[in-house]
C-alpha positions as CSV (number, residue, x, y, z in Angstrom):
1,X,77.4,107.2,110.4
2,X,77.5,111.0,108.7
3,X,74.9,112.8,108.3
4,X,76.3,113.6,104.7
5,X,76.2,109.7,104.1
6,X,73.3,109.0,105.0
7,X,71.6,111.8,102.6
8,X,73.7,109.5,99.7
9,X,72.5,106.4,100.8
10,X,69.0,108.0,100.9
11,X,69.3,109.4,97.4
12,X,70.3,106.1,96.4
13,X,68.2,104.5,98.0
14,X,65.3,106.7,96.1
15,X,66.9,107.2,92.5
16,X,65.4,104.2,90.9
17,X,63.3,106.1,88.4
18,X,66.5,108.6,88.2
19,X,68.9,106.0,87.0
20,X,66.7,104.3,84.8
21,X,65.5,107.5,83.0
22,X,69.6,108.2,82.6
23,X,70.5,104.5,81.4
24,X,72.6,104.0,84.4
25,X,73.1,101.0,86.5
26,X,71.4,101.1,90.0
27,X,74.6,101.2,91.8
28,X,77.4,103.6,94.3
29,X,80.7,103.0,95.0
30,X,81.9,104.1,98.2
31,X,86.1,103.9,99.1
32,X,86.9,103.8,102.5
33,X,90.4,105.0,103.2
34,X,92.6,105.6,106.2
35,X,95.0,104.6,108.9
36,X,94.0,100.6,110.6
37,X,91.2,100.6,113.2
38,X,89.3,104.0,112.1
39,X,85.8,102.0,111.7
40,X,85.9,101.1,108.0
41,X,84.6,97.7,108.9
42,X,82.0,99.1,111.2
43,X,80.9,101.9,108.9
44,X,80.1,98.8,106.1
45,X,78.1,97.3,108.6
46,X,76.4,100.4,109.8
47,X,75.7,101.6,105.8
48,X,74.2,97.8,105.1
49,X,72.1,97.7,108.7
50,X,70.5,101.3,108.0
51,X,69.5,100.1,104.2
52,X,68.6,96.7,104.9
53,X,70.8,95.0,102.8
54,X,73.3,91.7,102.4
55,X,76.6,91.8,102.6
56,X,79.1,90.8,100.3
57,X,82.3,90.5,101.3
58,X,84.3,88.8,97.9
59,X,88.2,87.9,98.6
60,X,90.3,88.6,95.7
61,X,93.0,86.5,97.0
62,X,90.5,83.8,96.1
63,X,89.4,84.9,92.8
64,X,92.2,83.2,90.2
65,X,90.4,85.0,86.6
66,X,88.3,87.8,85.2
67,X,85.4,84.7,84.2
68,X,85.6,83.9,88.1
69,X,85.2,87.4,89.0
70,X,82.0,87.3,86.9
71,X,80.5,84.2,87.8
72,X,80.5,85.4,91.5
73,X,78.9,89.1,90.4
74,X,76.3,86.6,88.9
75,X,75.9,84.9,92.4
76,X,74.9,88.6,94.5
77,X,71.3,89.7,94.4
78,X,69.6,93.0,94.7
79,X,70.0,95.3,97.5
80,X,73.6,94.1,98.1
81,X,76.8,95.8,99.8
82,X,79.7,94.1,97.4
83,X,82.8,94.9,99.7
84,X,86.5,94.3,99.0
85,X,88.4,95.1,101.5
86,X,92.6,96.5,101.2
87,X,92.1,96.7,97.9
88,X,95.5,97.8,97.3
89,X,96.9,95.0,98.3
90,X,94.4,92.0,98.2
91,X,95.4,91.1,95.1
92,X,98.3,91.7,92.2
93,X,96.1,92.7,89.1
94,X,98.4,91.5,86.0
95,X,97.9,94.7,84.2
96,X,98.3,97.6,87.5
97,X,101.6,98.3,86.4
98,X,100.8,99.9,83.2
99,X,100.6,97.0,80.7
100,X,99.7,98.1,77.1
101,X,95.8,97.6,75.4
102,X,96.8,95.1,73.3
103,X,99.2,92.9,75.9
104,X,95.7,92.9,78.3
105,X,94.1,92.0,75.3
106,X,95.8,88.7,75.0
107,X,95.7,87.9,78.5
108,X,91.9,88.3,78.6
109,X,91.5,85.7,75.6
110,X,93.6,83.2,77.4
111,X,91.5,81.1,79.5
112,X,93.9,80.7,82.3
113,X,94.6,84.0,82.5
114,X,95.0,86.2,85.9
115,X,92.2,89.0,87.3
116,X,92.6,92.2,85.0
117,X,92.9,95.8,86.1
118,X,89.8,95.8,83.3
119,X,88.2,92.7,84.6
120,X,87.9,94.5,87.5
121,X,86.7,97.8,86.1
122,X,84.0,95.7,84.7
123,X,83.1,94.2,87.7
124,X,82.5,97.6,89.0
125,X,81.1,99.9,86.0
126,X,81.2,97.8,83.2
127,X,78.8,95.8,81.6
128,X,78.6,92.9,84.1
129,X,77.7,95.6,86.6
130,X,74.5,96.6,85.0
131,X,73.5,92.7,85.5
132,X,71.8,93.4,89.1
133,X,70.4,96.0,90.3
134,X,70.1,98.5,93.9
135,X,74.1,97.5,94.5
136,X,76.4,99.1,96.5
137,X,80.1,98.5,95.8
138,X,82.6,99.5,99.0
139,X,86.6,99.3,98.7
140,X,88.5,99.5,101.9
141,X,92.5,100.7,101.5
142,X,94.6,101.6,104.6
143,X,96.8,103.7,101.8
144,X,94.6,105.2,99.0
145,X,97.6,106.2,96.9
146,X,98.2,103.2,96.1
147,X,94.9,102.4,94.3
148,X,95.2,102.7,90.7
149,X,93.1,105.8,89.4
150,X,91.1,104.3,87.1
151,X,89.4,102.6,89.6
152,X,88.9,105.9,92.0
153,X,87.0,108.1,89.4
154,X,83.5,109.3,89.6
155,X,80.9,106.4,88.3
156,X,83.0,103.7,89.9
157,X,83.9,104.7,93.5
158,X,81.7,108.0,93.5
159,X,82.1,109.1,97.4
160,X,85.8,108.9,98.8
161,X,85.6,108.7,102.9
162,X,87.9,109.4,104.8
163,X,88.3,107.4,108.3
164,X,91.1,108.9,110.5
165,X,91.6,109.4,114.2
166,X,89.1,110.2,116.8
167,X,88.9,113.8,117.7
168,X,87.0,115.1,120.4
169,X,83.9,115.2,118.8
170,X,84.3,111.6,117.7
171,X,85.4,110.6,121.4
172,X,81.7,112.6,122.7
173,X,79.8,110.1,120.0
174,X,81.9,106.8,121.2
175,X,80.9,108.4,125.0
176,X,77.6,108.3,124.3
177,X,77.2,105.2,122.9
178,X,79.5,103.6,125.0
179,X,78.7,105.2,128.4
180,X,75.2,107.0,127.7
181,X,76.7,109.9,129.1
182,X,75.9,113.7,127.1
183,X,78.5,115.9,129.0
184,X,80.9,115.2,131.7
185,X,83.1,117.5,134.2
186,X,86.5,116.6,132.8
187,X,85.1,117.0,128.9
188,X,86.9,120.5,128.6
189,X,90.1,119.1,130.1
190,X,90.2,116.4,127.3
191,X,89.4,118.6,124.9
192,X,92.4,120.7,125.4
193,X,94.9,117.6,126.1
194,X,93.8,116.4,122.7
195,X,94.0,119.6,120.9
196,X,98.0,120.3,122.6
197,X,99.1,117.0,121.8
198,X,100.4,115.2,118.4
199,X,99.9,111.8,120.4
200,X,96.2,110.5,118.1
201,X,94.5,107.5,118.5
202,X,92.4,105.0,116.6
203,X,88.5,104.9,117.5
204,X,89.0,101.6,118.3
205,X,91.9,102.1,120.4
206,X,89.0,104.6,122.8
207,X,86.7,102.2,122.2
208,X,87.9,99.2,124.4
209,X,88.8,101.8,126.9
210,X,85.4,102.9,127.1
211,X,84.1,99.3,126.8
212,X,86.6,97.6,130.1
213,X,84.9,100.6,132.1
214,X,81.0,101.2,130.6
215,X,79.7,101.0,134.5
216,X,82.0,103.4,135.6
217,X,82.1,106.9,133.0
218,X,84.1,108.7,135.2
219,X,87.2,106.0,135.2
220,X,86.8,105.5,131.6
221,X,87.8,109.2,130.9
222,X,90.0,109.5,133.6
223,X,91.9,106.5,131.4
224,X,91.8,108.2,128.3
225,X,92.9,111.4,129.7
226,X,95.6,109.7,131.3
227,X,96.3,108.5,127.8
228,X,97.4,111.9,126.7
229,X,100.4,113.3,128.0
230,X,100.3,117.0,129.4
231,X,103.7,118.2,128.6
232,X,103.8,117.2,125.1
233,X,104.5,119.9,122.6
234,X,102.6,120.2,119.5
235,X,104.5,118.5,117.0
236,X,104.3,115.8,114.8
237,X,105.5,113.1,117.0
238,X,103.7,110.1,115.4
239,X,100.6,108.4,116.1
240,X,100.0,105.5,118.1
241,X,97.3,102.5,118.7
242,X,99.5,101.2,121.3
243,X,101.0,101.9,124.8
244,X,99.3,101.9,128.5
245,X,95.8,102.5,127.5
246,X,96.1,101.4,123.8
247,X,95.6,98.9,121.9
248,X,97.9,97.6,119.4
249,X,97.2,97.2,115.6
250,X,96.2,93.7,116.2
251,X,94.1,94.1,118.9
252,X,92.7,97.4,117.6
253,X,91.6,94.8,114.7
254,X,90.1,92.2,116.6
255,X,88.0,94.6,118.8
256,X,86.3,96.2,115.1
257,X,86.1,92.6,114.8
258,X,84.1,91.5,118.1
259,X,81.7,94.7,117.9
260,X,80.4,93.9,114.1
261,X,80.7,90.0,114.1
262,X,77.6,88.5,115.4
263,X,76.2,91.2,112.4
264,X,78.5,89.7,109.9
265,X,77.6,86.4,110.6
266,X,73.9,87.2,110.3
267,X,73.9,89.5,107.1
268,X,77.6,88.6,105.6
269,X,77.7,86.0,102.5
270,X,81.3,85.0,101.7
271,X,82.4,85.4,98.5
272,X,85.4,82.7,97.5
């Protein structure tokens, strides 16, 4: 986790007098956005482990009404991480396509009605968000323009991180947590195979590499060197999670999975 995210969650963490002096809700709204298997699941569970806080984790898909919506805000306590997760495409909200005031309008007053674009902004920075207090609020979208902006302003999702492929500097973090190793003789070579080449890969993708060989550091990035071809131009060839020493998408998924679960099902309550 960043440096620059922990000072927030510190602030946060010490702002009580702040907000109430201000008339704000207690709360931050983090958006995690960027390609499948970049950590966003692992970064929720890092930000909830280093505040000591439940998670949250509320499935739209589940959620048939605004009053529904409520009722389960009503449900989380203090010093919570309320997640949704693809936001963008957990759920159709009735009114995301740029339905007038007054049509939402009616749809809120019938009772059967579907979850709201403003049902949602309530749920967030509203008035049933001021019900709790010492709440953080995390979205998770593989494609952040296709969020609607109302929900991405300041107030409501205040921090935007992005979570993208793992440079070198990112690969020397998963070393040393993975392998316990600072330095190694063939860092310089990767460095430069990953700087000449467009071929990226996700941090989960290195990750199981390092994982199959943690007893043996030097095999490990001997594999992920091997991942990255030397006579590769420069270009914009793609990226891949796949291939020889990849993962793919799926699998990329299930090892986030694996590494946070036995958190989840420790500090996770499930929202339905």
């Amino acid at each position: 986790m960043g440096e620059r995210i922990k000072a927030d969650l510190d602030a946060f963490s010490k702002g009580e007098s702040f907000y109430h002096r201000n008339g704000r809700a207690w709360k931050r709204g983090y958006l995690l956005y960027g390609p499948p298997g970049t950590g966003k699941s692992s970064l929720i569970v890092a930000i909830a482990n280093y505040m000591q806080f439940d998670i949250y984790d509320l499935e739209l898909t589940k959620v048939s009404n605004n009053a529904d919506l409520k009722s389960l805000l009503m449900q989380t306590t203090r010093k919570s991480v309320i997640v949704i997760e693809d936001i963008d495409c957990s759920v159709k909200l009735s009114n995301r396509d740029g339905a007038d005031e007054a049509s939402e309008k009616a749809t809120d007053s019938n009772t059967s009605c579907k979850l709201t674009l403003s049902g949602l902004l309530n749920f967030t920075d509203g008035l049933w968000s001021c019900c709790g207090e010492e709440r953080i609020f995390i979205f998770t979208t593989n494609f952040k323009e296709r969020i609607d902006l109302a929900l991405l302003r300041p107030g409501r999702m205040d921090m935007h991180i992005l979570l993208s492929y793992c440079t070198f500097q990112a690969f020397k973090k998963l070393a040393r947590n993975y392998l316990g190793i600072q330095e190694h003789p063939m860092y310089l070579e990767l460095d430069e195979a990953m700087r000449k080449t467009s071929i990226q890969f996700t941090p989960a993708a290195i990750a199981e590499i390092l994982i199959s060989n943690q007893d043996s550091p030097d095999v490990a990035i001997r594999e992920v060197l091997a991942a990255f071809p030397k006579d590769m131009p420069n270009e914009r060839a793609g990226n891949v999670d796949g291939g020889k020493c990849q993962l793919s998408h799926n699998e990329s998924k299930q090892q986030t999975f694996r590494q946070t679960m036995f958190v989840f099902f420790q500090k996770t309550k499930h929202l339905r």
